[in-house]
N, C-alpha and C positions, 0 to 999 in steps of 0.2 A: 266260840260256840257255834252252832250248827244245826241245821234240821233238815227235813225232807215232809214236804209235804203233798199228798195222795190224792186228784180226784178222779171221778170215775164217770165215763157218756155212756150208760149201756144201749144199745142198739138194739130194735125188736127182734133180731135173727141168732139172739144167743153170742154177738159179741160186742167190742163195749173200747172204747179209745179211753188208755189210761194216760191222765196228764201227772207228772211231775212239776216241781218249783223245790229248790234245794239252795242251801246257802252252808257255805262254812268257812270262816275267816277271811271276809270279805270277798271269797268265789261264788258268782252265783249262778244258775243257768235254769232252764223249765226245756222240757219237751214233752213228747208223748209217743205212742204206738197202741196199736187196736191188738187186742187179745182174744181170745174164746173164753167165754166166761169160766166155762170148768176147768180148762187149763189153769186160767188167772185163780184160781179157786184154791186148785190142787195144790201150786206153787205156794200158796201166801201160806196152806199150812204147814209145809216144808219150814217155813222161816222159826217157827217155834221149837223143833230139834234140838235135845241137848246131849249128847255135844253134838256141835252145826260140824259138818266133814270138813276139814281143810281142804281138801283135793277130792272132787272139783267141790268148789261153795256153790250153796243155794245159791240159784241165781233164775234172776225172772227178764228175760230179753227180749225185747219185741223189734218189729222194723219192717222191711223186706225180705221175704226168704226165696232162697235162689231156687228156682222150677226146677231145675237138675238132679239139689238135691234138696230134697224135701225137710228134712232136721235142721239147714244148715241156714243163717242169715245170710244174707244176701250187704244187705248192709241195715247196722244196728241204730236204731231210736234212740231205744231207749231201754237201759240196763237198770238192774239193780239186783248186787250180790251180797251175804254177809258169810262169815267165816271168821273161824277163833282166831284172835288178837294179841292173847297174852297167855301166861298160864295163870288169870288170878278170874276165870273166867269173863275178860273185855272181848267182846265183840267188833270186830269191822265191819262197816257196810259202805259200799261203794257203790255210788250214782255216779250213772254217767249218761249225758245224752248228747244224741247230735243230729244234726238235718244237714242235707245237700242240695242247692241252690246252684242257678245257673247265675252267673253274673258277667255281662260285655260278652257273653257268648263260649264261657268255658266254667265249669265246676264249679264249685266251692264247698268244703266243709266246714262244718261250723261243731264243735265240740266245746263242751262242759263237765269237767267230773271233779269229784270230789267224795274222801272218805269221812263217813261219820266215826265216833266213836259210840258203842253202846253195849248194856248188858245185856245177860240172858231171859231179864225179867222183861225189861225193854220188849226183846222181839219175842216172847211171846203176846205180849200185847199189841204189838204189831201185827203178828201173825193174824189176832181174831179180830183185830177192827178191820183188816184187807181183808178177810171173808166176809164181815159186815157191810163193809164199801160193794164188794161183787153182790152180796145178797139184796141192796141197796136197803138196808138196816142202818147206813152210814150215809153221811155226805162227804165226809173225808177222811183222812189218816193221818196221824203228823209224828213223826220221829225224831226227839225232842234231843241234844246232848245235854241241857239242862237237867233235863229228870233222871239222871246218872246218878 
């Protein structure tokens, strides 16, 4: 079993560093990335959609975004997608996050991911306690494979 769990630093200027912490079948990993609150807003009620698109899935990505092109990361924090799983309506959702570190004077990436399983009831509840969290109505979020 598995979870993901949500917190949120909002920042006086309208945005706000979302941390992760996720675990499923002994993988475990946390990061985070800074958002704009309304964006972070927009996205989380994406997540309640039925049916959620397979192509492309909701997906909430943060990180570095390349000055070039402005849509586009530069390099990813930190993800979280979900998209239909089965046809008995199961949900996937996939965390991933990573940071990059210099070490002895060259790169290093550090990655974590991993998918949950969950239903449509699930992320709708998800959906309104991550507008909760941005509203700060919340202190967290946690996306449980237990309560499947």
């Amino acid at each position: 079993m598995g979870y993901l769990k949500l917190q949120l630093a909002s920042d006086n200027d309208g945005t706000g560093e979302l941390f992760a912490d996720f675990e499923s079948n002994g993988f475990r990993g946390h990061g985070s990335a800074w958002f704009a609150l309304v964006d972070l807003a927009e996205t989380a009620m994406q997540f309640e959609h039925y049916p959620l698109p397979n192509t492309p899935p909701v997906c909430l990505a943060g990180g570095y975004w390349n000055s070039d092109k402005p849509a586009t990361l530069k390099e990813e924090h930190l993800h979280i997608s979900a998209y239909p799983s089965n046809s008995r309506d199961g949900v996937g959702v996939r965390i991933r996050a990573a940071f990059e570190t210099t070490m002895d004077g060259r790169a290093s990436l550090h990655v974590a991911s991993i998918e949950l399983r969950a239903s449509y009831e699930q992320m709708s509840h998800f959906s309104k306690a991550l507008v909760a969290l941005v509203r700060e109505e919340a202190s967290e979020v946690v996306l449980d494979e237990r309560d499947i």
